[in-house]
SEDRENFI-413082 format. One record per residue: residue number from 1; residue in one letter; chain; x, y, z of N, C-alpha, C, O in turn. Coordinates in steps of 0.05 Angstrom, whole numbers. Layout:
// SEDRENFI-413082
+------+------+-------+--------+--------+--------+--------+--------+--------+--------+--------+--------+--------+--------+--------+
: resi : resn : chain :    npx :    npy :    npz :   capx :   capy :   capz :    cpx :    cpy :    cpz :    opx :    opy :    opz :
+------+------+-------+--------+--------+--------+--------+--------+--------+--------+--------+--------+--------+--------+--------+
:  NUM :    A :     A :      X :      Y :      Z :      X :      Y :      Z :      X :      Y :      Z :      X :      Y :      Z :
...
+------+------+-------+--------+--------+--------+--------+--------+--------+--------+--------+--------+--------+--------+--------+
//
This chain:
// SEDRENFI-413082
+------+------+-------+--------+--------+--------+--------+--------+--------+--------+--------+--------+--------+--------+--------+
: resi : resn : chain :    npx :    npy :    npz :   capx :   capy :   capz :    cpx :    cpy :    cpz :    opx :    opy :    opz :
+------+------+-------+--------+--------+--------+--------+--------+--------+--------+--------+--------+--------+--------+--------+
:    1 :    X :     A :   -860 :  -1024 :   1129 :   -859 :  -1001 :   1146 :   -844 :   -978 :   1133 :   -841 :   -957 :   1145 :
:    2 :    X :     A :   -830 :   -982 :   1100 :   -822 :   -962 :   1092 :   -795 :   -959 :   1097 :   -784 :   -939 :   1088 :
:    3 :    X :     A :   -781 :   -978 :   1113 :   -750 :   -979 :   1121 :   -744 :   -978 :   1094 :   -759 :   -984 :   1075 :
:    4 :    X :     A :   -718 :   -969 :   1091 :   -692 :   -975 :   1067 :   -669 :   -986 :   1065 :   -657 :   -996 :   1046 :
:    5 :    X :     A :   -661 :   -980 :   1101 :   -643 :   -991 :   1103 :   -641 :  -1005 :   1130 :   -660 :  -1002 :   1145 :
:    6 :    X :     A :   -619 :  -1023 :   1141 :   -617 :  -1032 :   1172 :   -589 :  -1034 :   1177 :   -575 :  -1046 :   1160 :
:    7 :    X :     A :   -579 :  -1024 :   1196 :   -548 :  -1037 :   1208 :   -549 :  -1055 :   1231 :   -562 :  -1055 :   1251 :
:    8 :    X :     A :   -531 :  -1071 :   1222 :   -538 :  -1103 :   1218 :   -503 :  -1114 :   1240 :   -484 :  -1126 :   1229 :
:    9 :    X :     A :   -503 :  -1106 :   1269 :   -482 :  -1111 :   1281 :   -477 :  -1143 :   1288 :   -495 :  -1158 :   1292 :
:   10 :    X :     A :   -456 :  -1149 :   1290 :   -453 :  -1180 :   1296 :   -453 :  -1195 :   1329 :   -438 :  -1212 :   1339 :
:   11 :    X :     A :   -468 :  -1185 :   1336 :   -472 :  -1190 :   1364 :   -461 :  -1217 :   1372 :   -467 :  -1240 :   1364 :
:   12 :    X :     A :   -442 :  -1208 :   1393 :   -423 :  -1230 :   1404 :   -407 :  -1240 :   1389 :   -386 :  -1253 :   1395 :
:   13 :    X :     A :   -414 :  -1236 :   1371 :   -381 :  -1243 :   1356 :   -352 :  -1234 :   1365 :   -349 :  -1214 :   1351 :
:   14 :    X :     A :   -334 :  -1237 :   1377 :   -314 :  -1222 :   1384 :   -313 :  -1230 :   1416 :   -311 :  -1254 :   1422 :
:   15 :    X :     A :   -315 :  -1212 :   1436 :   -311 :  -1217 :   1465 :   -327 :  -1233 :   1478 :   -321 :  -1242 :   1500 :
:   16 :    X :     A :   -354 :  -1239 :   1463 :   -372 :  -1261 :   1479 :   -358 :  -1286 :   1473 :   -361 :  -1306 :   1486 :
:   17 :    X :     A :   -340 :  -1284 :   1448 :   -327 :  -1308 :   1446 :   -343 :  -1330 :   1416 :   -332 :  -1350 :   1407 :
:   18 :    X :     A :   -368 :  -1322 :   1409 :   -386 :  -1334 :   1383 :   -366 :  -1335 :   1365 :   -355 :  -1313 :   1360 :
:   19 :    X :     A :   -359 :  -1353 :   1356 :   -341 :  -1365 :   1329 :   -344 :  -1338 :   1308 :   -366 :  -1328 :   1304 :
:   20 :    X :     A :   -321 :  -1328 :   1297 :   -330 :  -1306 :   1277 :   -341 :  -1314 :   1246 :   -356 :  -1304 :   1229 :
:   21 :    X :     A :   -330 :  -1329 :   1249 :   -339 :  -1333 :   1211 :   -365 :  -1353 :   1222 :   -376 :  -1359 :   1201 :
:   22 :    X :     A :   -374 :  -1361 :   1235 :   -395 :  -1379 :   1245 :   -418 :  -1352 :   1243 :   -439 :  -1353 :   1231 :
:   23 :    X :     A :   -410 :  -1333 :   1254 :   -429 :  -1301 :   1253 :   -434 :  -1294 :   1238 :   -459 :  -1292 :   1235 :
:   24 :    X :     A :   -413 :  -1282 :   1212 :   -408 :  -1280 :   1185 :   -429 :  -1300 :   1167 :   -450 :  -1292 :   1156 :
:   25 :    X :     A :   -422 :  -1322 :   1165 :   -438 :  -1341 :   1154 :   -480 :  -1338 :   1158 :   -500 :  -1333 :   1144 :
:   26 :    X :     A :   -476 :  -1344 :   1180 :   -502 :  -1336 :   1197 :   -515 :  -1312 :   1182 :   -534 :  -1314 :   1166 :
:   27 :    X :     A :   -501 :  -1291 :   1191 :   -513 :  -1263 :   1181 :   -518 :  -1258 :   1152 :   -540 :  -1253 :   1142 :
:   28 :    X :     A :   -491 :  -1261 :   1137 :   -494 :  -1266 :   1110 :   -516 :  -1281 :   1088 :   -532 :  -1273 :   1070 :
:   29 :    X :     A :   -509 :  -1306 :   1099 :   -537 :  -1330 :   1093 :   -560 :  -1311 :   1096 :   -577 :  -1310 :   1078 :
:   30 :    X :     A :   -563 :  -1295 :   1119 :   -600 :  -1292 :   1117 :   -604 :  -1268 :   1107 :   -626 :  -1259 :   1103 :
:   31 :    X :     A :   -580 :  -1255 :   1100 :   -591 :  -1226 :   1092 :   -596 :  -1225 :   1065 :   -612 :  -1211 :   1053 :
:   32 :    X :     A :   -572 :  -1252 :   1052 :   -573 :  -1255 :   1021 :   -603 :  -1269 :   1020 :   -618 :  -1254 :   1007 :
:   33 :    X :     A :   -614 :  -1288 :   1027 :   -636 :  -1300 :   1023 :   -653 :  -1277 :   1028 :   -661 :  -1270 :   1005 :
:   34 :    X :     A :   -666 :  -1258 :   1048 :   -682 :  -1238 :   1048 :   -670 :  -1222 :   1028 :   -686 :  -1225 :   1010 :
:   35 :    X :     A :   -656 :  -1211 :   1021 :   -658 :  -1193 :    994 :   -671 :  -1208 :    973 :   -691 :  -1198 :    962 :
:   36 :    X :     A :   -662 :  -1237 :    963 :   -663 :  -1252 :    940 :   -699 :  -1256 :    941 :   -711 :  -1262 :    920 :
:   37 :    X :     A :   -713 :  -1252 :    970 :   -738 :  -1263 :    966 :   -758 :  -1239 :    965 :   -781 :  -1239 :    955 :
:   38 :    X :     A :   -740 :  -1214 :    981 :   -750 :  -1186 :    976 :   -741 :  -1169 :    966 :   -739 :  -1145 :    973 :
:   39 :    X :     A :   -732 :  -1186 :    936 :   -710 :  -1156 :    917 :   -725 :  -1142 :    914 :   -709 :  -1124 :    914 :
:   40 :    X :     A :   -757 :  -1124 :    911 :   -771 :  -1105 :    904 :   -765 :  -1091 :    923 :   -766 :  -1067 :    918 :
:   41 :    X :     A :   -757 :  -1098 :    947 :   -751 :  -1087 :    974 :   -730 :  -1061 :    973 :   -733 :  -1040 :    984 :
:   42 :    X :     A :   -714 :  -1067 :    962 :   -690 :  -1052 :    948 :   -677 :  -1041 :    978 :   -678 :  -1017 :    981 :
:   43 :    X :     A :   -671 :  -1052 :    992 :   -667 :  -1057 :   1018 :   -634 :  -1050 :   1022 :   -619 :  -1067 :   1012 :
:   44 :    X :     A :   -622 :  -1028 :   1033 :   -595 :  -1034 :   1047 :   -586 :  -1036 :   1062 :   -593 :  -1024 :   1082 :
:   45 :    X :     A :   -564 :  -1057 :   1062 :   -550 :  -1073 :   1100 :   -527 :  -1065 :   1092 :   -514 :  -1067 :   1071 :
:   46 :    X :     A :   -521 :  -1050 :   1121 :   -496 :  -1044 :   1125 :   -481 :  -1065 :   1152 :   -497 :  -1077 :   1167 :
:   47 :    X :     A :   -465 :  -1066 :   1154 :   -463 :  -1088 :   1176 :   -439 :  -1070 :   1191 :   -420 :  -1060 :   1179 :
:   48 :    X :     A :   -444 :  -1068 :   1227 :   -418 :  -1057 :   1242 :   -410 :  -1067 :   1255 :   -419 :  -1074 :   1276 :
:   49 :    X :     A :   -378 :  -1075 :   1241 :   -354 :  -1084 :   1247 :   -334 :  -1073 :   1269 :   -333 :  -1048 :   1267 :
:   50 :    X :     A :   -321 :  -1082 :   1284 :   -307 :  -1084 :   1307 :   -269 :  -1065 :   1295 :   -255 :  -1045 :   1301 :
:   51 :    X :     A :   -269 :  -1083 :   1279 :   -242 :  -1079 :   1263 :   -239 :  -1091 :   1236 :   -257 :  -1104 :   1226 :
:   52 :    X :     A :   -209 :  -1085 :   1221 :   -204 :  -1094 :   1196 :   -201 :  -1122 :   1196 :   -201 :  -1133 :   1174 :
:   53 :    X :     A :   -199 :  -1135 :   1215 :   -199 :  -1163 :   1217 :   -225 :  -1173 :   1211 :   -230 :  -1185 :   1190 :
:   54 :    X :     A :   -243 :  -1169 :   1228 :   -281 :  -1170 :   1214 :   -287 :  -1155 :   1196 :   -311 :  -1155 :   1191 :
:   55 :    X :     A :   -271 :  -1140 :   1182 :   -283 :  -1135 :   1160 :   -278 :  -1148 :   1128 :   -290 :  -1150 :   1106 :
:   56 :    X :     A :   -256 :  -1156 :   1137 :   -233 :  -1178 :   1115 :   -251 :  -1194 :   1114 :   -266 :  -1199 :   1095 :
:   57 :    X :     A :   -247 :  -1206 :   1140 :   -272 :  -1236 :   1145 :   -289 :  -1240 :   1128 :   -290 :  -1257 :   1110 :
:   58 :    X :     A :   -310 :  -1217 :   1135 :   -333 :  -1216 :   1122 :   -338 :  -1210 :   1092 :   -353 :  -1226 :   1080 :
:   59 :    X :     A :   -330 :  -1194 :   1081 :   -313 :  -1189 :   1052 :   -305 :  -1224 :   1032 :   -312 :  -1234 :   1010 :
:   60 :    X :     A :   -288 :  -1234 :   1054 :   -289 :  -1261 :   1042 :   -306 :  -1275 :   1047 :   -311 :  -1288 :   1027 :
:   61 :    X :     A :   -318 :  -1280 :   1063 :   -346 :  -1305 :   1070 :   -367 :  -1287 :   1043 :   -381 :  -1299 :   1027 :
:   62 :    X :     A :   -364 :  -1260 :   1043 :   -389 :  -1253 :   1019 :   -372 :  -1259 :    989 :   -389 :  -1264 :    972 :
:   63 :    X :     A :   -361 :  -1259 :    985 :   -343 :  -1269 :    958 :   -343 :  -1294 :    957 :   -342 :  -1303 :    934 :
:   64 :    X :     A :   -344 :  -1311 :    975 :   -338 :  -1344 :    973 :   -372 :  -1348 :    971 :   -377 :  -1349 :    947 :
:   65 :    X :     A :   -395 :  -1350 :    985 :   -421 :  -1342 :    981 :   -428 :  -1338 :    955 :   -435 :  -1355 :    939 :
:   66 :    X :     A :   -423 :  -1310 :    949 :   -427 :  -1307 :    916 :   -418 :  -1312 :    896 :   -425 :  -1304 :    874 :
:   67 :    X :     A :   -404 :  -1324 :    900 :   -383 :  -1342 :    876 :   -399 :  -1381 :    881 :   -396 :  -1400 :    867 :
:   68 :    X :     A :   -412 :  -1378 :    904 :   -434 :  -1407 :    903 :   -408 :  -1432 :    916 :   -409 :  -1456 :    910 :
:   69 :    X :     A :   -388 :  -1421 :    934 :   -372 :  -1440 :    950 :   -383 :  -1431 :    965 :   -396 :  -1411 :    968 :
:   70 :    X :     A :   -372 :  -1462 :    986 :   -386 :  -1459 :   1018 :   -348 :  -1448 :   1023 :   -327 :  -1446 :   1011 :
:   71 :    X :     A :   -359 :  -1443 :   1049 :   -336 :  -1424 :   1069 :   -328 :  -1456 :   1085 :   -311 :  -1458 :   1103 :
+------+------+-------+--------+--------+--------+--------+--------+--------+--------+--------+--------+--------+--------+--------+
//
């Protein structure tokens, strides 16, 4: 459809109470596998975060990920 990019919020993560790094993980996992299967895609995710606490979070779950450790 010509998208380039998507923002990519963590729904319920936070006040619904959904585990955060359980979200993180979740989200992460599928966005890395869709880029990796649609790199021609050249695709950008931005993801919107709550605070510096989800954003740390997430920062490390994508470093531990790309370095090929589990979280």
């Amino acid at each position: 459809n010509g998208c380039h990019s998507i923002g990519f919020p963590l729904i319920s993560a936070g006040i619904y109470g959904y585990p955060k790094q359980q979200a993180w993980d979740i989200a992460l996992r599928t966005c890395l596998a869709f880029m990796e299967d649609f790199e021609e895609a050249g695709l950008s995710i931005t993801f919107a975060v709550i605070d510096d606490e989800m954003l740390a979070l997430g920062n490390q779950i994508l470093e531990s990920l790309k370095s090929g450790n589990s979280i």
